[in-house]
N, C-alpha and C positions, 0 to 999 in steps of 0.2 A: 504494500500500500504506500502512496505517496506521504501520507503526513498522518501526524498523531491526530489528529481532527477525522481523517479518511480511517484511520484504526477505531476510533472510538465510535465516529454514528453506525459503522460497519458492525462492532462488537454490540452496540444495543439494540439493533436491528436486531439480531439475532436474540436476544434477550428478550425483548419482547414480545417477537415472533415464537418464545418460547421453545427455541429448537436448540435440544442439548445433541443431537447428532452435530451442529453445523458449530455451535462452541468449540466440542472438541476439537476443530480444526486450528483454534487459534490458542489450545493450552498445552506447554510442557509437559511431558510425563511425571516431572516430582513436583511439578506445581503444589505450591501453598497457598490456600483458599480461605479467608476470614471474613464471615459476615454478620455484621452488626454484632450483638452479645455471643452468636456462636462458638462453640469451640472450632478451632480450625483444623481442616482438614486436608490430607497431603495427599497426592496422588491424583492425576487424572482421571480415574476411574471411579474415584471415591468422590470427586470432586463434581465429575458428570453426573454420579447418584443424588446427590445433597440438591444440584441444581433441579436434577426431573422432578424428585420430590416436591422444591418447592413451588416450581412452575404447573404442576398439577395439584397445587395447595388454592391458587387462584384461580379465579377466571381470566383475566386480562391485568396486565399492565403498560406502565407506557411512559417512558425515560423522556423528558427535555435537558439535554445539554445548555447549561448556559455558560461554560467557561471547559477550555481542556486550556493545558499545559504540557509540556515535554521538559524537565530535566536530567539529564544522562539518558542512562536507560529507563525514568521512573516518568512516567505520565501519567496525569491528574486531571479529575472533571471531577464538575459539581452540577446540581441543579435538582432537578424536583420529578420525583415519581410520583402516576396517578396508578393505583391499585384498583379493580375491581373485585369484590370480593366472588368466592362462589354462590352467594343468597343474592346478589345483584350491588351492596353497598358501596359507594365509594371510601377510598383513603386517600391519601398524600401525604409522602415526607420528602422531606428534603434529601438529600442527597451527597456523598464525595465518594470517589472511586480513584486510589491508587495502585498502579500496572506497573510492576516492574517485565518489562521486555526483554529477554533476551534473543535475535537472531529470529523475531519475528513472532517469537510467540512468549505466551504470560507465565514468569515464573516464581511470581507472587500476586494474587488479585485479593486486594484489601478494601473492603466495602464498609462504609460508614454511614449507615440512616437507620432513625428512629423505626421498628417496624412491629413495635408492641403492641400497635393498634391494628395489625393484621388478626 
């Protein structure tokens, strides 16, 4: 991809599109995974289980980027999630997402929003 902007709407496409086949394309095998109060989890394969789980916990969501960043290999967004629940309810939190990159693919994804209210 040309730019950390083309990596990230590309990454939350896929995230909201809810497709943990099309994730795995962009995670390291010993990727380390942290989300919000989660314990973190290491491994691609543990890491694609965590995500199907929680992508079949909802009905819909839906990422606005309002900031990325690139430093070194570590790139950063922030901005605001709409959740739909499975009973129809809406959510929203806020959002930051740290990616450390290595060689194209994520081999730390550190996720930070409130999501207590899912």
């Amino acid at each position: 991809m040309n730019s950390v902007n083309d990596y990230m709407n590309k990454l939350y496409q896929i995230v909201d599109n809810r497709d943990a086949d099309s994730l795995a394309n962009f995670l390291d095998e010993d990727v380390c995974f942290k989300f919000s109060n989660a314990e973190q989890v290491t491994g691609k394969m543990a890491v694609l289980d965590i995500n199907r789980h929680f992508f079949h916990s909802i009905e819909k969501m839906s990422h606005t980027l309002e900031g990325v960043w690139q430093q070194g290999t570590e790139s950063i967004c922030n901005g605001t999630v709409d959740y739909i629940r499975k009973d129809g309810s809406h959510y929203s939190a806020r959002f930051a997402t740290i990616l450390t990159i290595k060689d194209g693919l994520i081999t730390k994804y550190r996720i930070y929003a409130d999501v207590s209210g899912l």
